[in-house]
Residue frames as a rotation matrix with the C-alpha (Angstrom) as fourth column:
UNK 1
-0.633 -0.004 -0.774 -10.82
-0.032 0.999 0.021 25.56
0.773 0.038 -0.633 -25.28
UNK 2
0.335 0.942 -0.024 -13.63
-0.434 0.178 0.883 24.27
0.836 -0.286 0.468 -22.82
UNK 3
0.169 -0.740 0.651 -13.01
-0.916 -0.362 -0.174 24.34
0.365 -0.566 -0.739 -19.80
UNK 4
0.481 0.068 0.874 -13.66
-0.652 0.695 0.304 20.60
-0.587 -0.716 0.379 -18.74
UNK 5
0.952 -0.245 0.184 -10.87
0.302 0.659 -0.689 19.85
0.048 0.711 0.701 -21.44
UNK 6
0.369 -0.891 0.264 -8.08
-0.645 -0.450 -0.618 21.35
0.669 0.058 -0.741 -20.21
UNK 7
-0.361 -0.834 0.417 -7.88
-0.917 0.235 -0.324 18.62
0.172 -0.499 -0.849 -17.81
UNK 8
0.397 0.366 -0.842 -7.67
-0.500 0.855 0.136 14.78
0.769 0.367 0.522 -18.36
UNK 9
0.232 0.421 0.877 -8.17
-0.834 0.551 -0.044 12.13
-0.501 -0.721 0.479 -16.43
UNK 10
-0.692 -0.263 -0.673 -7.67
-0.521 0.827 0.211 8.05
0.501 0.496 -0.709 -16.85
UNK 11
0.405 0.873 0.273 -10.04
-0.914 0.378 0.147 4.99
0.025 -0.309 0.951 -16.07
UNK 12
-0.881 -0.411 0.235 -10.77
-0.397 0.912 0.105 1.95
-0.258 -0.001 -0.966 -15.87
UNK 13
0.083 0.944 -0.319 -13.48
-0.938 0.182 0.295 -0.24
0.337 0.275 0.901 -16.91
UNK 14
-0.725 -0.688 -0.031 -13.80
-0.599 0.653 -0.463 -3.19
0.339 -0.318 -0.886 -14.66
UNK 15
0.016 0.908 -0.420 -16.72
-0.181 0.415 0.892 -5.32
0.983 0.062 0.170 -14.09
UNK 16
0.219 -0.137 0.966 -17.15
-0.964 0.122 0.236 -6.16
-0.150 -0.983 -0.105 -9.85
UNK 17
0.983 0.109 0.150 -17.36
-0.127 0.985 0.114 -9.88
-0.135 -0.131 0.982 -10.72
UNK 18
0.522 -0.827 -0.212 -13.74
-0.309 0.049 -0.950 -9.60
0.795 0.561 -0.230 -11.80
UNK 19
-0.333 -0.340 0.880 -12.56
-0.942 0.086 -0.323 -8.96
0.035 -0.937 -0.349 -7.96
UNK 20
-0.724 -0.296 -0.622 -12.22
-0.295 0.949 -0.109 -11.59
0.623 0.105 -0.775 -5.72
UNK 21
-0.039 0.786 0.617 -14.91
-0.811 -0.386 0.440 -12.69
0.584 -0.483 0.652 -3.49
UNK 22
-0.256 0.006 0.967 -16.04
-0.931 0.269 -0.248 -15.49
-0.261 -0.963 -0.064 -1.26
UNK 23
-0.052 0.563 0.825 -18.45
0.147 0.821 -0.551 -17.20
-0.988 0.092 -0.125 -3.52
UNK 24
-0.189 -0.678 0.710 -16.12
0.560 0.520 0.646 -17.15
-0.807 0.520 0.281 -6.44
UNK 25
0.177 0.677 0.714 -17.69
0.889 -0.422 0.179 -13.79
0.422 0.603 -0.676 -7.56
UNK 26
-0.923 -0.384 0.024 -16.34
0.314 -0.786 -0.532 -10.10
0.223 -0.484 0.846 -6.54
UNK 27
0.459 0.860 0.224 -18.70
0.841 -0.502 0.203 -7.35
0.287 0.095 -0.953 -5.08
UNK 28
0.278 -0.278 0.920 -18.59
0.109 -0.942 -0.317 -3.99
0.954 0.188 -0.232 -3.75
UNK 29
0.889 0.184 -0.419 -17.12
0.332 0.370 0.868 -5.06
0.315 -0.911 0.268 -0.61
UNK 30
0.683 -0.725 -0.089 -14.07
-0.163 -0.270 0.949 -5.05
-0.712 -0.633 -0.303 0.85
UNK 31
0.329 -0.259 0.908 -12.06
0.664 0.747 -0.028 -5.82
-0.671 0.613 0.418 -2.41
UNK 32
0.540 0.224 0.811 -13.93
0.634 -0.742 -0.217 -3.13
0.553 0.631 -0.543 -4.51
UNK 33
0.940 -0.205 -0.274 -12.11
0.085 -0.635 0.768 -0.78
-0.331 -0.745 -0.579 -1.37
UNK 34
0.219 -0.975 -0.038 -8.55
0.051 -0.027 0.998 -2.22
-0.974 -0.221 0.044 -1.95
UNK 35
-0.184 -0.139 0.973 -8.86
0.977 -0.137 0.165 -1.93
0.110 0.981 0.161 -6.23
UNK 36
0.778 0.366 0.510 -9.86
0.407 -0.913 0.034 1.90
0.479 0.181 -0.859 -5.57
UNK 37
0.704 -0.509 -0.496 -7.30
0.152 -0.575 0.804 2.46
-0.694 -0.641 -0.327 -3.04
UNK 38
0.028 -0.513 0.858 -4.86
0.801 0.524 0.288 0.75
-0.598 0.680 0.425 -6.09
UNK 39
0.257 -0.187 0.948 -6.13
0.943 -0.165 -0.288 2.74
0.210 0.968 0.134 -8.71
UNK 40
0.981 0.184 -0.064 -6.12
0.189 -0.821 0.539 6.03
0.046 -0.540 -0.840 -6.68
UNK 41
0.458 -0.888 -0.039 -2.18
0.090 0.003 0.996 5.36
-0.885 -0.459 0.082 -5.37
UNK 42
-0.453 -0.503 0.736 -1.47
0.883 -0.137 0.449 4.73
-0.125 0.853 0.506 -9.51
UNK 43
-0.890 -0.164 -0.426 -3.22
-0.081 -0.862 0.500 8.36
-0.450 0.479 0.754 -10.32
UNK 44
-0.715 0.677 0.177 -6.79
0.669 0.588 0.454 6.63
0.203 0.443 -0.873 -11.77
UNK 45
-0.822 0.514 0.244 -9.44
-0.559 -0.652 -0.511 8.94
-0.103 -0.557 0.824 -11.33
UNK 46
0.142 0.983 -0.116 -12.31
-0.981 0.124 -0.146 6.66
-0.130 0.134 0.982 -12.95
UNK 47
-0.916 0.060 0.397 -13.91
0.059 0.998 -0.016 3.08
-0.397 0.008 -0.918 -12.50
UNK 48
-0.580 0.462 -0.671 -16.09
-0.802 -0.175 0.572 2.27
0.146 0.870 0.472 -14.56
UNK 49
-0.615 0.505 0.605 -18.93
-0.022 0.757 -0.653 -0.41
-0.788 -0.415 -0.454 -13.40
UNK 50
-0.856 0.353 -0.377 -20.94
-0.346 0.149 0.926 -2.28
0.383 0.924 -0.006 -15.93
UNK 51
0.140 0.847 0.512 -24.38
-0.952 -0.028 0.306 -3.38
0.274 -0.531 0.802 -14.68
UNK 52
-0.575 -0.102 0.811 -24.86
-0.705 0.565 -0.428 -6.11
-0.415 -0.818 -0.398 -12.14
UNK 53
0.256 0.839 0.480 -28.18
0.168 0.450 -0.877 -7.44
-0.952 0.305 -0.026 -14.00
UNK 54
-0.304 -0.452 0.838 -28.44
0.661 0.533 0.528 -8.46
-0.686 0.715 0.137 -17.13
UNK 55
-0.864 0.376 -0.335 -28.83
-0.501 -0.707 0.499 -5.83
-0.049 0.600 0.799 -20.53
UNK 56
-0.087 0.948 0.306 -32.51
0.267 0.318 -0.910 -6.13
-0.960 0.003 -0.281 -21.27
UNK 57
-0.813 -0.064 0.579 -34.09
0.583 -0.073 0.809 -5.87
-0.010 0.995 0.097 -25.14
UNK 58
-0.349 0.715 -0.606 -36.90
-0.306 -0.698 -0.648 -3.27
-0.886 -0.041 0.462 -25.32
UNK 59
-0.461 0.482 0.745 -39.41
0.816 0.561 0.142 -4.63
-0.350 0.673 -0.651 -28.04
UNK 60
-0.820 0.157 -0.550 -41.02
0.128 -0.887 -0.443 -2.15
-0.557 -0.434 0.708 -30.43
């Protein structure tokens, strides 16, 4: 077996806007700190962040 399969890992996927924020919108502030400390204390190893800016269309 390969070696970067012998050992697994959990995530999350969590957009930043989810968190709470000031101006009714999370960031990578002081929030994004206390959800990492969270997932860390449950065993989480990955967050997942989705982009900040919208998905663009590439024309061909």
């Amino acid at each position: 077996m390969e070696d970067f399969m012998k050992e697994r890992a959990a995530g999350v996927l969590l957009h930043t806007s989810s968190l709470p924020g000031r101006y009714g919108i999370g960031t990578l502030g002081r929030y994004a700190y206390r959800f990492v400390d969270l997932l860390a204390g449950g065993g989480i190893r990955y967050w997942q962040i989705l982009p900040r800016s919208a998905a663009f269309r590439l024309a061909f």
